[in-house]
Backbone as a printed PyTorch tensor [residue, N CA C, xyz], in Angstrom:
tensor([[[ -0.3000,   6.5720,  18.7140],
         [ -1.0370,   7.1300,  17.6010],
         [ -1.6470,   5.9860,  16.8010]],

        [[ -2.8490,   6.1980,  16.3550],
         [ -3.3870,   5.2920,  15.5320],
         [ -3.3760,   5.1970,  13.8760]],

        [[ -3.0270,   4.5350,  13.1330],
         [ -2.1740,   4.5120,  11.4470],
         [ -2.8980,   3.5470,  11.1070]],

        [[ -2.7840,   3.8990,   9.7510],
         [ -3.3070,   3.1880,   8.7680],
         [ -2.7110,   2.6720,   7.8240]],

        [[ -2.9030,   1.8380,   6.8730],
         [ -2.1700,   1.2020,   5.6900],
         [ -3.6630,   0.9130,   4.9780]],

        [[ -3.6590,   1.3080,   3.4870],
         [ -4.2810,   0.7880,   2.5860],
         [ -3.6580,  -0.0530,   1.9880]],

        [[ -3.3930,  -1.8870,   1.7270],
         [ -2.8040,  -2.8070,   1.4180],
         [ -3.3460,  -3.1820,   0.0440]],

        [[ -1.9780,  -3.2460,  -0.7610],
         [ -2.3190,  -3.5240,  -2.0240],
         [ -1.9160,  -5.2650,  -1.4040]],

        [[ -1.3690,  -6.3020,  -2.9710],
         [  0.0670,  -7.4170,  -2.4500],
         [  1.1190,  -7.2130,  -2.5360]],

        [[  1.7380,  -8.1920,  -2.3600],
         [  3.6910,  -8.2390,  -2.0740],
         [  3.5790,  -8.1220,  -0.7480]],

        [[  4.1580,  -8.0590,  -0.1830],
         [  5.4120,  -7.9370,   0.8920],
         [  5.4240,  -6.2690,   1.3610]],

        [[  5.4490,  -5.6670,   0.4850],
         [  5.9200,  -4.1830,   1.3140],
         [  4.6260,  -3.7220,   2.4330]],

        [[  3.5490,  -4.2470,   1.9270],
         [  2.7660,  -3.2930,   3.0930],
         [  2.4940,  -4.3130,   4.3270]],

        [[  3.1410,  -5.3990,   4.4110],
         [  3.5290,  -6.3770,   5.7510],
         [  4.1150,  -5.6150,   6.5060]],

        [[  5.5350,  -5.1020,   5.7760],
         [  7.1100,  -4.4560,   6.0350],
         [  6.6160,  -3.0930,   6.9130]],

        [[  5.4890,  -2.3100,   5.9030],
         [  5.1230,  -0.7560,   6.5090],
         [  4.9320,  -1.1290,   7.4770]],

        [[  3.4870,  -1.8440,   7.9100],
         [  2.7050,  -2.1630,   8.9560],
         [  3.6670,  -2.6890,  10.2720]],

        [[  4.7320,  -3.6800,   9.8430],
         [  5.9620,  -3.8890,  11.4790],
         [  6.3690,  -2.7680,  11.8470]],

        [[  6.5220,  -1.4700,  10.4260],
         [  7.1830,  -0.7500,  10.7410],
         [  7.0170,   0.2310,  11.5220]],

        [[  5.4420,   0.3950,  11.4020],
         [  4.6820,   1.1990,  12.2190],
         [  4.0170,   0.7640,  13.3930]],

        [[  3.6920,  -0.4040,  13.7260],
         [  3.9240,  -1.0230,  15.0650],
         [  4.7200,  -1.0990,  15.9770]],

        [[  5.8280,  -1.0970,  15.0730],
         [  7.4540,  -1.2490,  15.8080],
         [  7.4950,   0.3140,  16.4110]],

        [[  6.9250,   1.1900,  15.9290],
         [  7.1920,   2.7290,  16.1790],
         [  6.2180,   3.4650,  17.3830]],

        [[  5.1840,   2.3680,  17.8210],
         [  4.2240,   2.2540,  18.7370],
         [  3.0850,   2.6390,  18.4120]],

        [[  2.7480,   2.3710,  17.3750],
         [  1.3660,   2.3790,  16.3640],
         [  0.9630,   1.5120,  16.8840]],

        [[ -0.6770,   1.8720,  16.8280],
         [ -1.6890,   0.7930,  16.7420],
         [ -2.0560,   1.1030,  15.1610]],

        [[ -2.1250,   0.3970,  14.4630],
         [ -1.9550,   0.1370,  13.1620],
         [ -3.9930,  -0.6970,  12.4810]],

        [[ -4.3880,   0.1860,  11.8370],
         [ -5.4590,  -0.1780,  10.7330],
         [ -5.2720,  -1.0400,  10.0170]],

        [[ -5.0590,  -2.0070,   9.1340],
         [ -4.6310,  -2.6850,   7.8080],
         [ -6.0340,  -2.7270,   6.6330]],

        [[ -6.5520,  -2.2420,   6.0780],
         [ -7.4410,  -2.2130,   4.9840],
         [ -6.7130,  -3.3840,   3.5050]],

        [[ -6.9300,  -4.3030,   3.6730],
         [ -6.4700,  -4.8970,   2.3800],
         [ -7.9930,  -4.4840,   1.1880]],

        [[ -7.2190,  -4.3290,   0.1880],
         [ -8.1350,  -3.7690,  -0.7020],
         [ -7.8900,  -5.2240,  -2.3850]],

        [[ -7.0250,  -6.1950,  -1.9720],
         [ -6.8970,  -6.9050,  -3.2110],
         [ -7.2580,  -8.4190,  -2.2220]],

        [[ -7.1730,  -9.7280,  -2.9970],
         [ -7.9290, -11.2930,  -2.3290],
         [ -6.6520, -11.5140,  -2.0490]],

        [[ -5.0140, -11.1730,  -2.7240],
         [ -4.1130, -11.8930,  -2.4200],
         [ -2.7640, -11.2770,  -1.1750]],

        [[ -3.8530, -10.7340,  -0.4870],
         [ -2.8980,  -9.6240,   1.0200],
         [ -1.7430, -10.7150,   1.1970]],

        [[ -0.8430, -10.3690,   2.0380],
         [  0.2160, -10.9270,   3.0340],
         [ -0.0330, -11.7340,   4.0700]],

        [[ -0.1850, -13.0790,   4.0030],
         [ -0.9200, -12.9770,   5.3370],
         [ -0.3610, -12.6080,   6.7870]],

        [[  0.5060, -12.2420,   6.8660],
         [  1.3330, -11.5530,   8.1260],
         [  0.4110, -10.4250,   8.8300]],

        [[ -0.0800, -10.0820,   7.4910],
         [ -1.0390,  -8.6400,   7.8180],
         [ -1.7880,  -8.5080,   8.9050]],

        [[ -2.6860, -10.1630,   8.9380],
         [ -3.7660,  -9.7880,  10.4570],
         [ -2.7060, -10.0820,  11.3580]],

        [[ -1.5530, -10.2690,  11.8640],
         [ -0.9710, -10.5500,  12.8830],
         [ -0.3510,  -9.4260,  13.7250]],

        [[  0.0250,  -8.1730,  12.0680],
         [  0.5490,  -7.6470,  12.6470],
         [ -0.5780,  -6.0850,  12.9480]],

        [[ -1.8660,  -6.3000,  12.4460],
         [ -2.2600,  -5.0070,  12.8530],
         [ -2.9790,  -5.4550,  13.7560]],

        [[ -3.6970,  -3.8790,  14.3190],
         [ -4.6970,  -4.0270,  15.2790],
         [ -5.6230,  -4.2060,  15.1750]],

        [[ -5.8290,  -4.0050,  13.6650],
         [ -7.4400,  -4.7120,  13.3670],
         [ -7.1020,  -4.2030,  12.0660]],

        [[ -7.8540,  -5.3890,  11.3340],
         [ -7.7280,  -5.3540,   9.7940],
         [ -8.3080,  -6.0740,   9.1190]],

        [[ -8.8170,  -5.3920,   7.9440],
         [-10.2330,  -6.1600,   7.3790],
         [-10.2370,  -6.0300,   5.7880]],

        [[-10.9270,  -6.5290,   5.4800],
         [-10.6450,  -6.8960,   3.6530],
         [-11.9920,  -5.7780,   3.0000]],

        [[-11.8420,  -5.0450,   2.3340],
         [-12.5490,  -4.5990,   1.7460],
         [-12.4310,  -4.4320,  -0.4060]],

        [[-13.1870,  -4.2690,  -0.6170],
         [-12.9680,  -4.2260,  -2.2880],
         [-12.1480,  -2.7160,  -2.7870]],

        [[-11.3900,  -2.7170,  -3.2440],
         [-10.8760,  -1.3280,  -3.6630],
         [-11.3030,  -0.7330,  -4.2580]],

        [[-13.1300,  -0.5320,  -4.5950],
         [-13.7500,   0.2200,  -4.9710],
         [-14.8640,   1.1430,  -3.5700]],

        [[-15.0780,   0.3870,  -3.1930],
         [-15.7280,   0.7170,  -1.2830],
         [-14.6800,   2.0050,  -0.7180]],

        [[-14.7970,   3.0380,  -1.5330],
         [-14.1410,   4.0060,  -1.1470],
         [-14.8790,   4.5070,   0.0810]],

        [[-15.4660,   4.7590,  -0.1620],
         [-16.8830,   5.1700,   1.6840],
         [-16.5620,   4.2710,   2.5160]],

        [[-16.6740,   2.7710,   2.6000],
         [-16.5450,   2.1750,   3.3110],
         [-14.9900,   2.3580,   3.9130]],

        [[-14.0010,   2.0610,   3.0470],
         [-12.6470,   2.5650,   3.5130],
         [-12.4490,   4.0530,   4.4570]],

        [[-12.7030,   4.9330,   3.5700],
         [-12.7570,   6.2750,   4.2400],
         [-13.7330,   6.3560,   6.2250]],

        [[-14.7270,   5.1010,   5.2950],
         [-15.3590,   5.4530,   7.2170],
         [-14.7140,   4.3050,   7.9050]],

        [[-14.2020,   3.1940,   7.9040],
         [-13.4470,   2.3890,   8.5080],
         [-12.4320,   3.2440,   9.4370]],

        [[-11.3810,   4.0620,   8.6070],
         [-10.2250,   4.7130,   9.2360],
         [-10.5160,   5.6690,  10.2890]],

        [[-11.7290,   6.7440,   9.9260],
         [-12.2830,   7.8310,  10.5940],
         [-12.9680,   6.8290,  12.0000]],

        [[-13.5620,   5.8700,  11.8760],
         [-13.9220,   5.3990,  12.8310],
         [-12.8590,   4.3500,  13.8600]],

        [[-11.9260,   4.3350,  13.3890],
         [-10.6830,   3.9240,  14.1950],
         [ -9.9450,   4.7930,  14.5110]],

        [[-10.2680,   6.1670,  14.2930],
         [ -9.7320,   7.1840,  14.7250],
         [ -8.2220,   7.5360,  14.4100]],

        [[ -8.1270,   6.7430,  12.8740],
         [ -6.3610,   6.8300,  12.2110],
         [ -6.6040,   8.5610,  11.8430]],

        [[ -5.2630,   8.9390,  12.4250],
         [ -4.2870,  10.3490,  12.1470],
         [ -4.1870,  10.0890,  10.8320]],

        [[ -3.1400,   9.1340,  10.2770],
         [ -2.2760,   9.3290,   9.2770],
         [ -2.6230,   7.6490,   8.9910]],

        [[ -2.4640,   7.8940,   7.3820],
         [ -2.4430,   6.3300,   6.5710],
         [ -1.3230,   6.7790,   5.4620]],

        [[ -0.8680,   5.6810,   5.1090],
         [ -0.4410,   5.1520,   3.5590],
         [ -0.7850,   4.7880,   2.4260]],

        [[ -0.4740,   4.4130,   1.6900],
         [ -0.9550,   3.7450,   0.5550],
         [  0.0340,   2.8400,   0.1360]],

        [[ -0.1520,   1.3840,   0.0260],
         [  1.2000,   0.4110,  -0.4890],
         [  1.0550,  -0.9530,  -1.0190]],

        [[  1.4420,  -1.0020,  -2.2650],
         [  1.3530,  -2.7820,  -2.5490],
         [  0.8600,  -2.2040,  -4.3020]],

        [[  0.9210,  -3.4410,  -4.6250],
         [  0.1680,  -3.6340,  -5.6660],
         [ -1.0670,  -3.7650,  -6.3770]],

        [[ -1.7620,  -3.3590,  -7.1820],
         [ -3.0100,  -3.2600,  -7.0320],
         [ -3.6180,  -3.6820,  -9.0150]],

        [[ -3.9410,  -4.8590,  -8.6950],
         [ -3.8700,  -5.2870, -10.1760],
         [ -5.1530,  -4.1830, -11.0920]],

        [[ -5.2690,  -3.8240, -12.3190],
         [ -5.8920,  -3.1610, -12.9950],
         [ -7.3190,  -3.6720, -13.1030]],

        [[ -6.8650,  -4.5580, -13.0110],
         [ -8.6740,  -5.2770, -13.2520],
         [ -9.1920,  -5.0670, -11.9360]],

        [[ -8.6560,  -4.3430, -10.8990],
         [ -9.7710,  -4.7780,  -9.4440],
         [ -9.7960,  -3.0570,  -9.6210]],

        [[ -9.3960,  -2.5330, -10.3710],
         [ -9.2570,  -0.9730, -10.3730],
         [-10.4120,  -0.6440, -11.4940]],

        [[-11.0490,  -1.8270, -12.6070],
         [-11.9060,  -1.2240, -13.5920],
         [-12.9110,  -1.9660, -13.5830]],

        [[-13.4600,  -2.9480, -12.3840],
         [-14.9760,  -3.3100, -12.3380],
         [-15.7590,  -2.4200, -11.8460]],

        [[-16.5820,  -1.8150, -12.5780],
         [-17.4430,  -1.1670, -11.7340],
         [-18.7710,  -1.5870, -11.2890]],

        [[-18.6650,  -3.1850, -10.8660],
         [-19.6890,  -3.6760, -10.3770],
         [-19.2310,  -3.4830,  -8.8820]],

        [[-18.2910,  -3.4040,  -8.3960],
         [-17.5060,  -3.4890,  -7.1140],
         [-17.7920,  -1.8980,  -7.0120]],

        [[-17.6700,  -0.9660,  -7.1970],
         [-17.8600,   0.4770,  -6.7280],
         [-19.0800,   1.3780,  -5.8160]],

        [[-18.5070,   1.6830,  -5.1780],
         [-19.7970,   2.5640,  -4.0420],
         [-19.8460,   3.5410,  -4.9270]],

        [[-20.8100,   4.3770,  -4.5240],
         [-21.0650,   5.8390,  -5.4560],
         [-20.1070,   6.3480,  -5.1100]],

        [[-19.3660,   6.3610,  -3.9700],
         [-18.4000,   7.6370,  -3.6620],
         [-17.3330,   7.5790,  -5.1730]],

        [[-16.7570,   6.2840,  -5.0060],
         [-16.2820,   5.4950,  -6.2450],
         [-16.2560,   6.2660,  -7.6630]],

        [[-17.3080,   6.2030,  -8.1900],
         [-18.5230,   6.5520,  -9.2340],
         [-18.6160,   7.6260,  -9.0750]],

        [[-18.2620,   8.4550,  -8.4690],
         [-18.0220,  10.0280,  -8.4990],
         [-16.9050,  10.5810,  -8.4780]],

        [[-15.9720,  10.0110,  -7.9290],
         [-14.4820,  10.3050,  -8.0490],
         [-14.2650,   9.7840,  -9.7920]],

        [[-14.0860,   8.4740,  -9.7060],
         [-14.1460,   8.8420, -11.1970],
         [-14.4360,   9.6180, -12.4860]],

        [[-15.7910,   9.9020, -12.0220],
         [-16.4450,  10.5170, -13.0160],
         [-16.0610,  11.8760, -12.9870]],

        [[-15.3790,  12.1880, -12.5910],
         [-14.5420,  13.6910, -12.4490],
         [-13.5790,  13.5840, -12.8070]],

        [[-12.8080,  12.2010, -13.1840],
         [-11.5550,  12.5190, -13.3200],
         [-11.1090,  12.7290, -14.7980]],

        [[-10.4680,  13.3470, -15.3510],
         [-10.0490,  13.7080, -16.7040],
         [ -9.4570,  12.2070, -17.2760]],

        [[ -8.5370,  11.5110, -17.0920],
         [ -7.9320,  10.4840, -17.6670],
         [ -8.1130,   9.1410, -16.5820]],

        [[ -7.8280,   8.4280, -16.4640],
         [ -8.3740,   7.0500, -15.6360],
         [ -6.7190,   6.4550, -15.5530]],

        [[ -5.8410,   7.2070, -15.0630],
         [ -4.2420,   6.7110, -15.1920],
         [ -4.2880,   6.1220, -13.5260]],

        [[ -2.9570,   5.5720, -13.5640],
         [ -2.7620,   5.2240, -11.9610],
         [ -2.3870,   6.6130, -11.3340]],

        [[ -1.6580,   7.3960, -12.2180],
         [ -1.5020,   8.8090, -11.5760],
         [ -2.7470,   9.6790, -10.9970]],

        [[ -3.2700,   9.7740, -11.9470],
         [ -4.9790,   9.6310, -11.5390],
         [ -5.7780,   9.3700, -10.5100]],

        [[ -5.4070,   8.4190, -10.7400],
         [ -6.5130,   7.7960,  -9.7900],
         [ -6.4400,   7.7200,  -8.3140]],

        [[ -4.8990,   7.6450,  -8.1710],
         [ -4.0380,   7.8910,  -6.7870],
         [ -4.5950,   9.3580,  -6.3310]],

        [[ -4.0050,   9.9400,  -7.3130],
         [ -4.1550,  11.6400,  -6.5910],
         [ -5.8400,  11.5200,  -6.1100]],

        [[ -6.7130,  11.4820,  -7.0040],
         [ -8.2400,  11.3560,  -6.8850],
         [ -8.3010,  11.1590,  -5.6470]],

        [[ -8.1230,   9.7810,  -5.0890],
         [ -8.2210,   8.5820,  -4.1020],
         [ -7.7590,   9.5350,  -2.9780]],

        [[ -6.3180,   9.6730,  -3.2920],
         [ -5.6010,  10.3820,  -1.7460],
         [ -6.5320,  11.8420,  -1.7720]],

        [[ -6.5520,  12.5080,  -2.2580],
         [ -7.5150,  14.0320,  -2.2610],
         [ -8.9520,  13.6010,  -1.3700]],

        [[ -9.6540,  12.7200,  -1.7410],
         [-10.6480,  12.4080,  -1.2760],
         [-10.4710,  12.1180,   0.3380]],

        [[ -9.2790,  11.1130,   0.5050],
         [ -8.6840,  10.5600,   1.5560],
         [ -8.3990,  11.7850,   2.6520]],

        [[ -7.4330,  12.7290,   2.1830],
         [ -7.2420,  13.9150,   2.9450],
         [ -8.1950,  14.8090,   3.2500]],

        [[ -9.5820,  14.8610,   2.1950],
         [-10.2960,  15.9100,   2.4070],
         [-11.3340,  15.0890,   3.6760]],

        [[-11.1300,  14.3500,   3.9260],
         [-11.8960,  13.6190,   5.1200],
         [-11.1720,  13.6060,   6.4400]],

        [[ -9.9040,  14.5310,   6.2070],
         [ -9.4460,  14.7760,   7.5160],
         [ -8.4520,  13.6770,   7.4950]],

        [[ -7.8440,  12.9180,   6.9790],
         [ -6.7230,  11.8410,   7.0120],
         [ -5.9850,  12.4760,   6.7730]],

        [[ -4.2980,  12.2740,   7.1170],
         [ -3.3750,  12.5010,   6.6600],
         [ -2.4820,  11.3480,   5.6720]],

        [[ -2.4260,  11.6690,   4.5670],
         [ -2.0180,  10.7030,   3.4870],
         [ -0.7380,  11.1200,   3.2110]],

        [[  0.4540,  10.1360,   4.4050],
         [  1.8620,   9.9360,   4.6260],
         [  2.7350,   9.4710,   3.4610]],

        [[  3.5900,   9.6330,   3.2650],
         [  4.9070,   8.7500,   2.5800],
         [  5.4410,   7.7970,   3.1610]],

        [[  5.0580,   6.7760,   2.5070],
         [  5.5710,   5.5950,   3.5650],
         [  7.6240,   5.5760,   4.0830]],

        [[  7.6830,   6.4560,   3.4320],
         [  9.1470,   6.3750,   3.2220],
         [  9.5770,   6.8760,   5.1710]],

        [[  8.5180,   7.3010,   5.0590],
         [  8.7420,   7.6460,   6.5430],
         [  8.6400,   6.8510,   7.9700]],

        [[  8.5520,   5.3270,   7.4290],
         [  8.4110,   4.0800,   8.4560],
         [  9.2430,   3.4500,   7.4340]],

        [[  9.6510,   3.3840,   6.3040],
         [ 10.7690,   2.5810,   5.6540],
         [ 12.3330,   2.9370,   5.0050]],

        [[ 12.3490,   4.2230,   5.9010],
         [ 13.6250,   4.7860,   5.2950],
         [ 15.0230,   4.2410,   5.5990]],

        [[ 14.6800,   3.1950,   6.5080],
         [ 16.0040,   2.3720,   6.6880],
         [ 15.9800,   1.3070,   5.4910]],

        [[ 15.4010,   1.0730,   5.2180],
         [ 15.1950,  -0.4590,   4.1010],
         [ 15.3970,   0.3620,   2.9070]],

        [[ 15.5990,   1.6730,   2.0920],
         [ 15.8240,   1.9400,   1.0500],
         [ 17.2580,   2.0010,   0.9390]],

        [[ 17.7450,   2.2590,  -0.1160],
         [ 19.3190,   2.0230,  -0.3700],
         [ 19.4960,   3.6790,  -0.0990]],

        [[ 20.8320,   4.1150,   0.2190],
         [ 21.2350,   5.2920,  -0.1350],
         [ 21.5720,   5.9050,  -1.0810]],

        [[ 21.7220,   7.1950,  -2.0350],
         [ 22.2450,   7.4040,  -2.8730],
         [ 23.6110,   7.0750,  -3.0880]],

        [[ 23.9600,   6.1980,  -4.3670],
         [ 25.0370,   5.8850,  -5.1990],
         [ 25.0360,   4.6360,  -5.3400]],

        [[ 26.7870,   4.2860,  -6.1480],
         [ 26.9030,   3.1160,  -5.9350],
         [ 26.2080,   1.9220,  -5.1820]],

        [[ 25.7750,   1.0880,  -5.8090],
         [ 25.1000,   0.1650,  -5.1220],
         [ 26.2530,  -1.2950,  -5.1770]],

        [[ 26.5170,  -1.4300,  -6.3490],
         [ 27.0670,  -2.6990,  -6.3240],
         [ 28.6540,  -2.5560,  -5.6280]],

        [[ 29.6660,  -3.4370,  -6.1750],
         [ 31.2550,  -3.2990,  -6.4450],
         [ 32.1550,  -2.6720,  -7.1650]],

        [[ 31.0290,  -2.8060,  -8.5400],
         [ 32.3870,  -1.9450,  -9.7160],
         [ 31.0720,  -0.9930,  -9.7150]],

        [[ 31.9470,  -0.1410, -10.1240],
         [ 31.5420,   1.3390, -10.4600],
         [ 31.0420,   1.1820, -12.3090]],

        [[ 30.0570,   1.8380, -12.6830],
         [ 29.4020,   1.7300, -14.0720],
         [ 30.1640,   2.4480, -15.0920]],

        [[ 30.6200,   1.7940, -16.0460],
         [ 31.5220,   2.8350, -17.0200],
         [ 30.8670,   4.1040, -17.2710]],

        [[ 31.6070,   4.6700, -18.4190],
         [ 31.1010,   5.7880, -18.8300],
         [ 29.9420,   5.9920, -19.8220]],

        [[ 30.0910,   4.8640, -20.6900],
         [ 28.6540,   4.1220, -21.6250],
         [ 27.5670,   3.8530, -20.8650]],

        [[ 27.9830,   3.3070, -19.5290],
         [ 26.8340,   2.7290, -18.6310],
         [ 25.7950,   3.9460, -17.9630]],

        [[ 27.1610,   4.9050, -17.6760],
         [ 26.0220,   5.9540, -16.6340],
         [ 25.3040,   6.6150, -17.7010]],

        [[ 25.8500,   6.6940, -18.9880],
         [ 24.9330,   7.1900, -20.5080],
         [ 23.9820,   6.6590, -20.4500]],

        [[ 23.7370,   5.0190, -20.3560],
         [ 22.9050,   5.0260, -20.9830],
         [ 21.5760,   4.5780, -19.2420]],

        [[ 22.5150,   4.7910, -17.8020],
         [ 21.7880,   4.9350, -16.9190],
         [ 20.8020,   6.6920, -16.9720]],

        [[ 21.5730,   7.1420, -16.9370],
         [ 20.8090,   8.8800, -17.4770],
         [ 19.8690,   8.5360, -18.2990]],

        [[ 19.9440,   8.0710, -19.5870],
         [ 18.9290,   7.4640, -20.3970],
         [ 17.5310,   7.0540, -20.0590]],

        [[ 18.0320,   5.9000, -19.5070],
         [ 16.6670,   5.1450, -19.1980],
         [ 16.4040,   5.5740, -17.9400]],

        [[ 16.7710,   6.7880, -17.0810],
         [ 16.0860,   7.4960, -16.0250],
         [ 15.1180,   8.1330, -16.4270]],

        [[ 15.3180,   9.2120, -17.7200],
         [ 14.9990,  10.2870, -18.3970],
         [ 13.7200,   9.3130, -19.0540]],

        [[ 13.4160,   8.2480, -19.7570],
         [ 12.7900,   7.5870, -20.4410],
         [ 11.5400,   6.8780, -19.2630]],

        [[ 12.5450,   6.4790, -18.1860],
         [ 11.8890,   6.0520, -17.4560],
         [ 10.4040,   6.5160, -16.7100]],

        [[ 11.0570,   8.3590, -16.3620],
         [  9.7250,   9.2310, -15.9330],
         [  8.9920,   9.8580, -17.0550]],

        [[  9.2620,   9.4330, -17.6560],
         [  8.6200,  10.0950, -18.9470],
         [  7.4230,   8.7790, -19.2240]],

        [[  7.5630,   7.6460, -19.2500],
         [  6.7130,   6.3270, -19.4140],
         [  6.0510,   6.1900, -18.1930]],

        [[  6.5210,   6.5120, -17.0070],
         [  5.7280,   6.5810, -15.6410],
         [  4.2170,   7.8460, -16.0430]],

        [[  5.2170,   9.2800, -16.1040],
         [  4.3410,  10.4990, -16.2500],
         [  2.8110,   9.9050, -16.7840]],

        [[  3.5040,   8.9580, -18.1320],
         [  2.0410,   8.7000, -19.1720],
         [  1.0660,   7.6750, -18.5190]],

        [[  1.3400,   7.0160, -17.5660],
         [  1.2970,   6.1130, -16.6510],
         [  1.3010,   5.0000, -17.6070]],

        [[  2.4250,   4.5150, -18.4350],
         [  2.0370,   2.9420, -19.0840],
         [  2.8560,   2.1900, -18.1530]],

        [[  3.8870,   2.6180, -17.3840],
         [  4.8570,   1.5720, -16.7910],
         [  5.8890,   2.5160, -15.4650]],

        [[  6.8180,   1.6290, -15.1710],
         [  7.7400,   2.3970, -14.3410],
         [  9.6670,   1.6280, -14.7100]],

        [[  9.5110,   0.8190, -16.1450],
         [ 10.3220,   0.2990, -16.2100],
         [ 10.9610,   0.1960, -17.5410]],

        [[ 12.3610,   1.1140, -17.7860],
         [ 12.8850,   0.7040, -19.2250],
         [ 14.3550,  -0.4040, -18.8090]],

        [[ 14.5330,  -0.7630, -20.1190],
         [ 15.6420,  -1.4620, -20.5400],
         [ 16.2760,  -0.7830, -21.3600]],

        [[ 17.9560,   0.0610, -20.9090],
         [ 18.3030,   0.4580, -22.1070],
         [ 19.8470,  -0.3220, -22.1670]],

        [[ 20.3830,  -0.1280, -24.0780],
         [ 21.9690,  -0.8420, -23.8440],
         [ 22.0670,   0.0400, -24.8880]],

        [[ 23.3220,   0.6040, -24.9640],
         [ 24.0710,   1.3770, -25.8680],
         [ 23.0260,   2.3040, -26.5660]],

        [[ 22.1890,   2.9010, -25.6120],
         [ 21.3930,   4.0880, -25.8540],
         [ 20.5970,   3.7210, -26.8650]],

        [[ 20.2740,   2.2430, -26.7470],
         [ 18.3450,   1.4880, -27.8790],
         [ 17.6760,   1.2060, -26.4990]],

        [[ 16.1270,   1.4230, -26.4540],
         [ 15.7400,   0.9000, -25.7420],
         [ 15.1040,  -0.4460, -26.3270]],

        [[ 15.5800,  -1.5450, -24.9880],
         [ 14.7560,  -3.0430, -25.4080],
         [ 13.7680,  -3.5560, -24.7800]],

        [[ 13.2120,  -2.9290, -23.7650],
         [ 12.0250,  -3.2000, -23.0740],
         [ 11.5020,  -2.0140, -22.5760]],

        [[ 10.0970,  -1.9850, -22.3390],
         [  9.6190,  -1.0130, -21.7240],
         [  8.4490,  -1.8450, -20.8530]],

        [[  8.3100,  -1.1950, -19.8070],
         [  7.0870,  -2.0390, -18.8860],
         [  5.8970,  -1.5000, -19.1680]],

        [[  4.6050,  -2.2480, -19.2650],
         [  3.3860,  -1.8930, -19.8560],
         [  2.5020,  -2.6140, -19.0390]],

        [[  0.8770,  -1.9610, -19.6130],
         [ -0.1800,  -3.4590, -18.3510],
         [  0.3260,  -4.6010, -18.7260]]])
């Protein structure tokens, strides 16, 4: 089967891409940011750098490699998300429809567009479900009773700051929060 990856940076969409090779993919790689993995061209079957506004161009890249199913993975800094000197019209129209300009947003937008072109827009969890932890305990000691308080806490805080899209990250101690993640 032929797959895709839309590549933000970091490391994880290296990880997808073995993972889906390893699974007997012939594998797409679309890097969409300047600072990809470089593992990336090694490990796909062809893979090419485009601007993460070249939504057309992306969309006909995949259709013309004949990818089933893609992903979406990596990081994707804000500023390569709000030049709109970099944007195709397709771009420029997805936007311009969209009610708020969030990463929540803009994802759904992106993947909707993605699917309505006949792609299937996967969970990567489904080439990386060995590399995630299982539910529970992670460490040695078990978290007191203050701890899982104030873990409930900053879960509850946590999707609530995601929802708004400012972040995906609190800090809580004895039920204050001391950090929150932001641009």
């Amino acid at each position: 089967m032929k797959t895709g990856v839309i590549a933000g940076s970091g490391r994880l969409p290296a990880i997808l891409a073995e993972e889906m090779v390893r699974s007997g993919n012939q594998v797409l790689v679309i890097s969409v940011v300047r600072n990809y993995d470089d593992s990336l061209k090694n490990l796909a079957s062809d893979f090419r750098q485009l601007g993460v506004g070249q939504v057309n161009k992306i969309i006909n890249a995949f259709l013309n490699y004949d990818v089933e199913e893609l992903a979406i993975t990596g990081s994707i800094p804000k500023g390569e998300l709000f030049n709109p000197l970099r944007f195709d019209t397709k771009a420029l129209k997805i936007l311009a429809t969209m009610k708020n300009k969030g990463d929540s947003s803009i994802f759904s937008a992106v993947a909707n567009e993605i699917e309505s072109s006949g792609i299937r827009l996967i969970d990567q969890r489904q080439y990386l479900g060995k590399i995630l932890p299982e539910k529970g305990i992670l460490t040695k000691r078990k978290p007191s009773k203050d701890q899982l308080r104030d873990i409930e806490y900053g879960m509850e805080l946590a999707r609530k700051v995601s929802e708004l899209d400012i972040g995906q990250t609190v800090v809580v101690k004895n039920q204050v929060i001391l950090a929150v993640e932001a641009i």
